[in-house]
C-alpha positions as CSV (number, residue, x, y, z in Angstrom):
1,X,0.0,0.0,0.0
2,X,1.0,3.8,-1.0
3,X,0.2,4.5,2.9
4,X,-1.7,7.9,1.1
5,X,-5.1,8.8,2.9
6,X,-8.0,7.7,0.8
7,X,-9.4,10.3,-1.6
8,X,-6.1,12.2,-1.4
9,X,-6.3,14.0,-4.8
10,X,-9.1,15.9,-3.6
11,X,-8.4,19.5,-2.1
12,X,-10.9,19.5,0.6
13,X,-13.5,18.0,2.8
14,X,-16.4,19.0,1.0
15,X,-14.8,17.2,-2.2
16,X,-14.5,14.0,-0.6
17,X,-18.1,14.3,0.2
18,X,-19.5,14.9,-2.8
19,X,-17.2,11.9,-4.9
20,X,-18.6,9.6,-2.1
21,X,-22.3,10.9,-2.1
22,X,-22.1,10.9,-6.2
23,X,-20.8,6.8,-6.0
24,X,-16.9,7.3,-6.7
25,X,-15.0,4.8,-5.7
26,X,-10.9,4.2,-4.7
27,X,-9.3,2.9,-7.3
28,X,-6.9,0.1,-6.5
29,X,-3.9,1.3,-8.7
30,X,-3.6,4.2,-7.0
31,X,-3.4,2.7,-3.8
32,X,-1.3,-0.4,-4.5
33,X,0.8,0.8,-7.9
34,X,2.7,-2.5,-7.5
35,X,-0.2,-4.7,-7.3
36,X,1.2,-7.3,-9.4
37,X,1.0,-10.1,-6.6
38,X,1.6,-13.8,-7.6
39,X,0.2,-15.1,-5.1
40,X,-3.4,-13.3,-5.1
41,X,-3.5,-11.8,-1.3
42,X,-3.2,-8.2,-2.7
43,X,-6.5,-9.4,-5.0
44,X,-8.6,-10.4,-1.5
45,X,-7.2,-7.5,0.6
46,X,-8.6,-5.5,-2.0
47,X,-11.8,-7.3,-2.3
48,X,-12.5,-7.1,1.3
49,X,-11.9,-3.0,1.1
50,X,-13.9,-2.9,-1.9
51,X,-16.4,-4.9,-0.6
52,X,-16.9,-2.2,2.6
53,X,-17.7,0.1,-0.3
54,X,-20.7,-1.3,-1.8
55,X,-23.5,1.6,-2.3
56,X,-26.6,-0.8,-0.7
57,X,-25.7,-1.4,2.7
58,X,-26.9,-4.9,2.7
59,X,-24.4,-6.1,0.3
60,X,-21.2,-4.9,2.7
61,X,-19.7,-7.6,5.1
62,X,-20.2,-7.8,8.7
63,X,-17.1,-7.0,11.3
64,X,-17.5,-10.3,11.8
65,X,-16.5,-11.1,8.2
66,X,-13.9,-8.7,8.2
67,X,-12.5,-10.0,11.3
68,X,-12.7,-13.4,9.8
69,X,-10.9,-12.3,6.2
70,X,-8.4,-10.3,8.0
71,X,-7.5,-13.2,10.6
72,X,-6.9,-15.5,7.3
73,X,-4.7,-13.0,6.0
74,X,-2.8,-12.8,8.5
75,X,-2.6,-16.4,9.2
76,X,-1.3,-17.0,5.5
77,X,1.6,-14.5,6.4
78,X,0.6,-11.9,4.4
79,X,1.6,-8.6,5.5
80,X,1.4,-5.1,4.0
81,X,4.2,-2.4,3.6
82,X,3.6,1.1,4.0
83,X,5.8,3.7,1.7
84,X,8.3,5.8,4.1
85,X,7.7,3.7,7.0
């Protein structure tokens, strides 16, 4: 991951509202420019992000699902690097 706050190209508050409000959604290159992963755990980290994302409410995973995906992930060793840190 860049380790950039989401939305970052936007100048202000009220921007970031109104992309969110209007359906806009992060997209995953510019949040993991290296993203070619052999192994596919960038593919289901992203997933479960994405996922979070969907517009209707219903269709978004439970904390207990997250919990569950994030627990595999890092129980397969997968671990995530932050640019600068």
């Amino acid at each position: 991951m860049t380790g950039l706050m989401p939305f970052h190209t936007l100048e202000s508050d009220v921007h970031i509202i109104t992309a969110i409000a209007t359906g806009r959604k992060l997209k995953r290159k510019d949040y993991y420019p290296d993203s070619e992963d052999q192994d596919g755990k960038t593919d289901k980290l992203w997933f479960t992000f994405a996922s979070c994302w969907e517009t209707i409410p219903e269709n978004r995973p439970n904390m207990d699902a997250i919990h569950k995906d994030l627990d595999q992930y890092l129980s397969e060793g997968f671990r995530t690097t932050i640019s600068g840190t």
